[in-house]
BAFIDO-396487 format. One line per field, with one value per residue (C-alpha): residue number from 1; residue in three letters; chain; x, y, z. Coordinates in Angstrom, 3 decimals. Example, Ala and Ser with C-alpha at 12.3 -4.5 7.8 and 13.67 -1.06 7.14 Angstrom:
<rs>
i	c(1, 2)
aa	c(ALA, SER)
ch	c(A, A)
u	c(12.300, 13.670)
v	c(-4.500, -1.060)
w	c(7.800, 7.140)
</rs>
This chain:
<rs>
i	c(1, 2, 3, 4, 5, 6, 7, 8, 9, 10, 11, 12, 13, 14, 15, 16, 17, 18, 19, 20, 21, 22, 23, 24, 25, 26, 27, 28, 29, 30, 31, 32, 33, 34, 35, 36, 37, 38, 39, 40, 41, 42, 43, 44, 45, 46, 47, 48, 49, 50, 51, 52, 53, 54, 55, 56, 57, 58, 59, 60, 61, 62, 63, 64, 65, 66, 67, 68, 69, 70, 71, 72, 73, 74, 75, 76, 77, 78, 79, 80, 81, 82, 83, 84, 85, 86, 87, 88, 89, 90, 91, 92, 93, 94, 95, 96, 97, 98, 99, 100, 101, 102, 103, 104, 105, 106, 107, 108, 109, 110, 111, 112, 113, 114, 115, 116, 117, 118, 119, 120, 121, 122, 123, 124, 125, 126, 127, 128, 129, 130, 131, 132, 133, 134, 135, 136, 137, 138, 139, 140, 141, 142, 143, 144, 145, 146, 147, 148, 149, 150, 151, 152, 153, 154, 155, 156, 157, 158, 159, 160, 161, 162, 163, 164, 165, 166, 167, 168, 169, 170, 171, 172, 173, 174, 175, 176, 177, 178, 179, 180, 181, 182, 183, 184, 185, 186, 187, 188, 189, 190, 191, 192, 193, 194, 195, 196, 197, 198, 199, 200, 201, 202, 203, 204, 205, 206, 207, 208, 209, 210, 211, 212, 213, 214, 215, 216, 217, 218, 219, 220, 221, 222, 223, 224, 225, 226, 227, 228, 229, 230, 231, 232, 233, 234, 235, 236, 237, 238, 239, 240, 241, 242, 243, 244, 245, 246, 247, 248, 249, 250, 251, 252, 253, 254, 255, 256, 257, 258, 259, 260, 261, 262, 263, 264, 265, 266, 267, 268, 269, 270, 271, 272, 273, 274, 275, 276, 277, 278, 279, 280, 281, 282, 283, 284, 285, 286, 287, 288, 289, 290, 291, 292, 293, 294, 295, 296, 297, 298, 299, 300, 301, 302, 303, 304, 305, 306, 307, 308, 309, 310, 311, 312, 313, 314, 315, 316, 317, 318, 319, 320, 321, 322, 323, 324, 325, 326, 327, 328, 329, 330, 331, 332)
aa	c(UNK, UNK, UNK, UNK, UNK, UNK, UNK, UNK, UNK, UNK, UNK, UNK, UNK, UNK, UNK, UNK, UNK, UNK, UNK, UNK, UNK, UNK, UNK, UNK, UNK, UNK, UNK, UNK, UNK, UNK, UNK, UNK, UNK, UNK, UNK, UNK, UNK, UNK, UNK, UNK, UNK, UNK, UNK, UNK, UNK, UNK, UNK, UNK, UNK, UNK, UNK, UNK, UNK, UNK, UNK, UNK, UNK, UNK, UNK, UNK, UNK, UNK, UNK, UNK, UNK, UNK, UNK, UNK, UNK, UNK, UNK, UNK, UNK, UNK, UNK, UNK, UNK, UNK, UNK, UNK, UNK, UNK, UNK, UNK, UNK, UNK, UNK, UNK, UNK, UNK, UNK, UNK, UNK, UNK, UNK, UNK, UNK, UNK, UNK, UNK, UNK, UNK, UNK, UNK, UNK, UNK, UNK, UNK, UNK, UNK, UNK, UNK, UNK, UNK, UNK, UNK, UNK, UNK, UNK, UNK, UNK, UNK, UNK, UNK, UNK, UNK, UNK, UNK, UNK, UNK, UNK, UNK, UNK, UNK, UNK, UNK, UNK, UNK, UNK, UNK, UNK, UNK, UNK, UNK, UNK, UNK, UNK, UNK, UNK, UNK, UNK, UNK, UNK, UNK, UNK, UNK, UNK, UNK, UNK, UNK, UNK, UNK, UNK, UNK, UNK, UNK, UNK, UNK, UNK, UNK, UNK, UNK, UNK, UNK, UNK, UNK, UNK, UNK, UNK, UNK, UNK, UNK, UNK, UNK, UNK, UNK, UNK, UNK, UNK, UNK, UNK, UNK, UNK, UNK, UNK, UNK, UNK, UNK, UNK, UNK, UNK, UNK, UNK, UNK, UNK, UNK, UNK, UNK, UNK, UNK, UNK, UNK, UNK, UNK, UNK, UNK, UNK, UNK, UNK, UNK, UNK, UNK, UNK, UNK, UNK, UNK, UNK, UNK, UNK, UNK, UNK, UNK, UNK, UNK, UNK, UNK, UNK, UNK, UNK, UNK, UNK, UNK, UNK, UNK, UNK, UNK, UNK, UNK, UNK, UNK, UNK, UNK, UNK, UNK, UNK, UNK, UNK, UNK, UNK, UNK, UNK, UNK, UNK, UNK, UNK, UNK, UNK, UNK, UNK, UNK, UNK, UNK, UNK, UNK, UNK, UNK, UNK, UNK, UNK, UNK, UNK, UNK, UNK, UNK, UNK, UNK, UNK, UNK, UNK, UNK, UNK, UNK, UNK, UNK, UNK, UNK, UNK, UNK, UNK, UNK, UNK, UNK, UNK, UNK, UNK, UNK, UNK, UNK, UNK, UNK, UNK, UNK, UNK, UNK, UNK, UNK, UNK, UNK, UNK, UNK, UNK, UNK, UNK, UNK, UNK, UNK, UNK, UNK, UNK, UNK, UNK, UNK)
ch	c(A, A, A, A, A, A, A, A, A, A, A, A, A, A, A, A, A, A, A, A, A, A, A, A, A, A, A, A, A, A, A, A, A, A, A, A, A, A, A, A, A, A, A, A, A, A, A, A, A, A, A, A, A, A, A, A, A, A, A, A, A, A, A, A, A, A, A, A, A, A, A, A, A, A, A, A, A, A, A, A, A, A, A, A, A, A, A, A, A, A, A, A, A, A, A, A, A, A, A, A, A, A, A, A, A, A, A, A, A, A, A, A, A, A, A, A, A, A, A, A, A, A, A, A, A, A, A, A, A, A, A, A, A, A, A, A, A, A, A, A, A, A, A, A, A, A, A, A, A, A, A, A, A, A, A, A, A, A, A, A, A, A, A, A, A, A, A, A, A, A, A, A, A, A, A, A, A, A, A, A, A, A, A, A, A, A, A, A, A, A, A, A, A, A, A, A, A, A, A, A, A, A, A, A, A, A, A, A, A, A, A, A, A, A, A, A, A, A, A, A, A, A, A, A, A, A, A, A, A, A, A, A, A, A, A, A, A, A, A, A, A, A, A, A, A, A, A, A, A, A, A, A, A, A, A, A, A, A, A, A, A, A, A, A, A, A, A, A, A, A, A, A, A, A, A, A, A, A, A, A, A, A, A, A, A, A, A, A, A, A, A, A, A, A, A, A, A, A, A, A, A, A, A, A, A, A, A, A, A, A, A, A, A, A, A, A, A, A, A, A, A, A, A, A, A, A, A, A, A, A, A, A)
u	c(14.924, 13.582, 12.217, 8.185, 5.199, 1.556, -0.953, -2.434, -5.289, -8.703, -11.054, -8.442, -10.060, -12.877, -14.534, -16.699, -19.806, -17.291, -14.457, -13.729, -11.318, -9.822, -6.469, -3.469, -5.572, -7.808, -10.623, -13.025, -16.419, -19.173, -19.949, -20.397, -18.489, -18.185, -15.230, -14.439, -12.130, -10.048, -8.970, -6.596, -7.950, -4.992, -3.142, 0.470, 2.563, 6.596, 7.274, 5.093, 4.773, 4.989, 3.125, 3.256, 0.996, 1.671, -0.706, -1.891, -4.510, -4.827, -8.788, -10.393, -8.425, -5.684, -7.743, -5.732, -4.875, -2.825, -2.472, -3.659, -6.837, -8.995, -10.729, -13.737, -12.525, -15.526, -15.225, -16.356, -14.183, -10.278, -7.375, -7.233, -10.545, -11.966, -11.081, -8.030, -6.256, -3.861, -3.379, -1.254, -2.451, -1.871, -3.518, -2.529, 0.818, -1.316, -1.038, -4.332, -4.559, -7.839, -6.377, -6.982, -9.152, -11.391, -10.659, -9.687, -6.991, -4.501, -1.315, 1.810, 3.636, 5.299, 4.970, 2.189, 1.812, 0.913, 0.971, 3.746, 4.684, 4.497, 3.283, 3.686, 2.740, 4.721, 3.650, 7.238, 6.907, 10.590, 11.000, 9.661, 7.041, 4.867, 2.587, -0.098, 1.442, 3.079, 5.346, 3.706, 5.847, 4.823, 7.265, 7.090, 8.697, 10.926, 12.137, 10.724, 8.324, 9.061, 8.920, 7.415, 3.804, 3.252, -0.457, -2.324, -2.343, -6.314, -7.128, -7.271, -4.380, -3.996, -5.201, -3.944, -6.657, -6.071, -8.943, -10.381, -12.334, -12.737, -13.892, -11.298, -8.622, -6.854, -3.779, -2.190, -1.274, 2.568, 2.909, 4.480, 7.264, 9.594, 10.619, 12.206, 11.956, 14.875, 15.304, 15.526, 13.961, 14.088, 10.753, 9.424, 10.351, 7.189, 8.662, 8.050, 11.942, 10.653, 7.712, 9.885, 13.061, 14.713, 13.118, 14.248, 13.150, 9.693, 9.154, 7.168, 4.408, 3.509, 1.581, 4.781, 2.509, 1.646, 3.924, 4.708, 7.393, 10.144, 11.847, 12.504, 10.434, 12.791, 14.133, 13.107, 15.713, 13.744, 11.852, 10.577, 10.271, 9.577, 9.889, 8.111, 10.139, 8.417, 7.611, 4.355, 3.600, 0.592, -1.470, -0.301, -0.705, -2.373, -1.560, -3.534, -2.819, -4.797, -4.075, -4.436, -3.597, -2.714, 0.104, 0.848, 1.075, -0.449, 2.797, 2.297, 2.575, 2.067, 3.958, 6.610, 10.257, 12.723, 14.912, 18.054, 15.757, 17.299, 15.748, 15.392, 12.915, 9.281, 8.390, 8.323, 10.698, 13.851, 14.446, 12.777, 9.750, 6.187, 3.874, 0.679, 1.058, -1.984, -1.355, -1.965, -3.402, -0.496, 1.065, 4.824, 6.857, 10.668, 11.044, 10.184, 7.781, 4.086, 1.226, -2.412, -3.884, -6.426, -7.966, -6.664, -6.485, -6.371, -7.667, -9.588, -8.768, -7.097, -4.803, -3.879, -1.329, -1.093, 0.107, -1.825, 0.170, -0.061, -1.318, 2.209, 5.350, 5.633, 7.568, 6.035, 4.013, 1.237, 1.208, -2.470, -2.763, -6.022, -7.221, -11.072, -12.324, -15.851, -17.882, -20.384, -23.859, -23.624, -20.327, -18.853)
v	c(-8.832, -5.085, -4.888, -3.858, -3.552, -5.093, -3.155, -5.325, -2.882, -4.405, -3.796, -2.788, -2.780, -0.844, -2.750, -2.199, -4.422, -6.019, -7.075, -8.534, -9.399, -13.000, -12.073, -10.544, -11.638, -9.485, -10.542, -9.586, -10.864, -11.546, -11.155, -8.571, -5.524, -4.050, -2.271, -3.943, -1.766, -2.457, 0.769, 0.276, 2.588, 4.174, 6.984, 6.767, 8.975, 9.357, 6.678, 4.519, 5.527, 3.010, -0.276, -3.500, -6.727, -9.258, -10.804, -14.121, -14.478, -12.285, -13.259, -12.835, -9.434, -8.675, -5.132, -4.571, -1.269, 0.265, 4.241, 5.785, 8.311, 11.006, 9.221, 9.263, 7.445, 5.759, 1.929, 1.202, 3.751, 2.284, 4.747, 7.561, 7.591, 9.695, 13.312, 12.948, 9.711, 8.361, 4.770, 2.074, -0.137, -3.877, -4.598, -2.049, -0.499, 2.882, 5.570, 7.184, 10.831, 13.032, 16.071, 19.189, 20.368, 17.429, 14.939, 11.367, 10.603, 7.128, 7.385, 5.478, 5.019, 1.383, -2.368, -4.681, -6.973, -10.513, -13.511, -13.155, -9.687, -7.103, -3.626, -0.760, 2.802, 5.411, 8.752, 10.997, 13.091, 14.257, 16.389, 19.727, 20.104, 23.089, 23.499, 21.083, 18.837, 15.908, 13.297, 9.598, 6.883, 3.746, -0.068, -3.067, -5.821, -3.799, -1.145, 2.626, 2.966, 6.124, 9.438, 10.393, 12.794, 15.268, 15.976, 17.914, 16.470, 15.912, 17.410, 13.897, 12.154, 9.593, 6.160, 3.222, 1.508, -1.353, -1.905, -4.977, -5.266, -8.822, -12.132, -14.276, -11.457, -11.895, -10.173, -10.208, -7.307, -7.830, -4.892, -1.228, 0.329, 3.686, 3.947, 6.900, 7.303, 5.987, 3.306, -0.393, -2.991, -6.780, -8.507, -7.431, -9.777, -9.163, -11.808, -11.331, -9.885, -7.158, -6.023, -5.950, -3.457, -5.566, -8.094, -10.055, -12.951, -12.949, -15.484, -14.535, -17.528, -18.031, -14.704, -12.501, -10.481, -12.767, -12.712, -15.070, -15.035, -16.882, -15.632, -17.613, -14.323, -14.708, -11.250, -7.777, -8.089, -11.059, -8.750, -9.559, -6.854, -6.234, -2.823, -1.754, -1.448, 1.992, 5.069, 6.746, 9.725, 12.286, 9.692, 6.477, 7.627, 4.857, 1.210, -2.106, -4.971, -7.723, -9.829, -13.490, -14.994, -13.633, -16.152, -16.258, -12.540, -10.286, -8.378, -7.155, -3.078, -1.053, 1.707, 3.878, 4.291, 5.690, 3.340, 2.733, 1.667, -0.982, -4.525, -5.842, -2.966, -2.330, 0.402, 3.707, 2.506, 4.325, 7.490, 7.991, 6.172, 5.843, 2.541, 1.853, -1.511, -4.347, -5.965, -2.735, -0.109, 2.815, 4.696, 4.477, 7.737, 7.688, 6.235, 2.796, 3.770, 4.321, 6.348, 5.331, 5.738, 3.523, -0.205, -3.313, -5.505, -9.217, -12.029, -10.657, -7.026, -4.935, -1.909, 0.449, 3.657, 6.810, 9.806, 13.654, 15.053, 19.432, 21.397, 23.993, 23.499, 22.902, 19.549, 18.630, 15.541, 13.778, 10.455, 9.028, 5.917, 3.617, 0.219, -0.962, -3.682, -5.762, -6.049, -8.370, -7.867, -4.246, -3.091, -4.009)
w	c(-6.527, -5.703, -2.384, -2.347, -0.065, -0.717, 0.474, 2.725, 4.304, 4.647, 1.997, -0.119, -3.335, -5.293, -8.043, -11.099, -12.213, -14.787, -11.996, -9.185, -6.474, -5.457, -2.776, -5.567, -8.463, -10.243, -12.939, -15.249, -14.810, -16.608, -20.542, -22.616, -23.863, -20.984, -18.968, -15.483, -13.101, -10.436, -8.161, -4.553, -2.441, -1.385, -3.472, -4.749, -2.096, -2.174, -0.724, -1.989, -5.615, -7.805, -8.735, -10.408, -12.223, -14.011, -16.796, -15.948, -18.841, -21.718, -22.146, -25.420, -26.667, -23.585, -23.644, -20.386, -19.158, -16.374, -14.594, -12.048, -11.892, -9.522, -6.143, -7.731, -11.090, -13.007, -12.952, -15.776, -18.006, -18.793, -17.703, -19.660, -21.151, -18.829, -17.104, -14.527, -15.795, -17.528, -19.165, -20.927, -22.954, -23.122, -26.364, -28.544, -26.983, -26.657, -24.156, -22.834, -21.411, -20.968, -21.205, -20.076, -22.962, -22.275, -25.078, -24.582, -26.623, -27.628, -29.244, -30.057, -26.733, -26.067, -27.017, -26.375, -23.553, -23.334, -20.905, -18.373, -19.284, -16.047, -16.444, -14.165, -13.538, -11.066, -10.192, -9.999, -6.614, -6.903, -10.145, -9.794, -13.000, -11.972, -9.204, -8.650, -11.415, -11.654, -14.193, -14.163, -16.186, -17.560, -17.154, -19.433, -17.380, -15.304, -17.892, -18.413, -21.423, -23.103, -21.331, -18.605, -18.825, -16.865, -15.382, -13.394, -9.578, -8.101, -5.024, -3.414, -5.500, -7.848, -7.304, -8.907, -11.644, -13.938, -16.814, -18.505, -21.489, -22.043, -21.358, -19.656, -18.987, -15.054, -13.566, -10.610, -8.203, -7.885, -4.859, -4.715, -4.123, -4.199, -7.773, -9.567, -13.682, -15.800, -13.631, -13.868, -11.933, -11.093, -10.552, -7.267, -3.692, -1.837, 1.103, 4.804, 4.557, 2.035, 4.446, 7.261, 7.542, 10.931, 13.178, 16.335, 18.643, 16.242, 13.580, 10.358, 9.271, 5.858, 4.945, 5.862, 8.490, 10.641, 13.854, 16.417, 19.598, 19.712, 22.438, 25.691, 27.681, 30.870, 31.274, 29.916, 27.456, 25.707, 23.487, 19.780, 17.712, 14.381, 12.543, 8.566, 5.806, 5.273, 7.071, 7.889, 5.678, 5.131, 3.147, 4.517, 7.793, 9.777, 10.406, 12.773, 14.108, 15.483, 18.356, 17.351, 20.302, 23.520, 24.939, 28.687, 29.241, 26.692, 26.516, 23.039, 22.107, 18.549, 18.244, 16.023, 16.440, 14.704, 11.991, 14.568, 17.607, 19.895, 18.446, 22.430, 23.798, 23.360, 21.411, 24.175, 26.468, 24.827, 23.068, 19.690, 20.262, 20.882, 21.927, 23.221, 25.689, 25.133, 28.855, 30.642, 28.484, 29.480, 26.973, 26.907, 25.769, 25.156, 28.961, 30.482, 32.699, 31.130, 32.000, 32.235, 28.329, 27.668, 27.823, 27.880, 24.790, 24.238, 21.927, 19.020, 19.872, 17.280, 17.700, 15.975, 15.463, 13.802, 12.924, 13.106, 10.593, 11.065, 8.336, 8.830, 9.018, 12.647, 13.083, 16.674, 15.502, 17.576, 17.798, 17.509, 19.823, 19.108, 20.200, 19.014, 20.666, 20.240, 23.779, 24.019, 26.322, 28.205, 27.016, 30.042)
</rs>
């Protein structure tokens, strides 16, 4: 299997009257002839560029669609009907652009889809099509559907939308991935092993992001670690965690490394690394002794990390440390 990601941020999902949200699977809802929308609220980016679902009911007509459009993408409008999208078609095989002289368009493009069939859309970051442009392609069940299209890039990116048009109709959000065009792919492994690049003295429960110790915690060397399968970039810039229990000591940290760092130190305490420490609040940079940053954080608490990335070219990155945590009476 191909490794991906789900996008497991918090309120994820942006939904029309006509669809709705249950974990992976999305619905329409209701009656009527009406378009329900589904949009993830985070753009494609290069390293996350590519998505997948899989159709788990075809409803009255399997009037499914899949692309990506513009942040503010009607939802109640399938891709490619409107201005700054672009769409495949379940039911009819049809691709759907809005071009630039403002008509909607269908055309001949690929097969149809049905029950069990997955569909996918990837936004090409790597082939150099013009300024402010950009190739999308199109998958039927892990293989490339025609060419790829080039359109114009929104200011704010391309989000990923899947339309339904009829009663009955359900898919379900396989995850994403780095993809390139003219490439072939096995159904996606969205396993705690495909969230997590390397991992030790942690073990992963049954969601894949849920961690828990496992180490005996008798020396500093009896660290568990666990480091993301994917790196922080310009749009995905920002990732939490929240502390569901705070064992003996409350020796937990969130922080970035680089991809070779030692699996048996918390992040900050070697080269090529940054963390913010739960038990005492200090920042750790590159050495093992911290600094005074900011509170404490136990039970409940969640933390979080990010980058500031520079508008120029200058590579000296900040690292953006945060920790929010709920008081209760005065704020203590």
């Amino acid at each position: 299997m191909d490794v991906a990601v789900k996008l497991h941020t918090k309120q994820r999902y942006c939904t029309g009257l006509k669809s709705e949200v249950d974990g992976d699977i999305f619905k329409f809802k209701g009656e009527g002839d009406a378009v329900g929308v589904v949009k993830i609220l985070e753009p494609t980016s290069p390293m996350l560029n590519y998505y997948e679902y899989e159709i788990i009911d075809r409803g009255e007509k399997c009037a499914i669609g899949i692309g990506v459009g513009e942040k503010g993408y009607p939802l109640d409008r399938m891709p490619g009907w409107n201005a700054h999208s672009i769409g495949y078609h379940a039911d009819d095989g049809r691709l759907f652009h809005h071009d630039e002289c403002g008509s909607a368009f269908g055309k001949p493009f690929g097969p149809t889809s049905t029950v069990g069939d997955r569909m996918g859309c990837g936004v090409d970051f790597d082939t150099d099509v013009g300024y402010g442009y950009v190739n999308v392609f199109f998958t039927r069940n892990g293989e490339q559907v025609g060419e790829p299209i080039k359109m114009k890039r929104p200011l704010h990116g391309l989000y990923p939308i899947v339309g339904m048009y009829s009663v009955g109709e359900k898919v379900c959000y396989l995850g994403h991935s780095r993809r390139l065009p003219y490439t072939v792919m096995q159904p996606m492994d969205t396993s705690p092993w495909s969230v997590w690049l390397r991992s030790n003295g942690v073990k992963f429960l049954e969601d894949g992001l849920t961690l828990e110790y496992c180490g005996e915690g008798l020396e500093a060397r009896d660290i568990g670690i666990a480091q993301a399968n994917f790196r922080l970039d310009c749009l995905n810039h920002y990732f939490e965690m929240e502390i569901l229990s705070a064992g003996k000591e409350g020796c937990m940290a969130i922080g970035l490394a680089k991809s070779t760092y030692p699996l048996h130190r918390h992040p900050g305490w070697d080269e090529g690394s940054a963390g913010y420490h739960a038990d005492n609040g200090q920042l750790y940079k590159e050495v093992g002794e911290g600094k005074p940053f900011g509170p404490t954080c136990t039970e409940g608490d969640r933390m979080g990390c990010g980058i500031l990335f520079p508008d120029t070219d200058n590579t000296d990155l900040d690292v953006e440390q945060t920790a929010e945590l709920e008081y209760e009476g005065d704020g203590g």
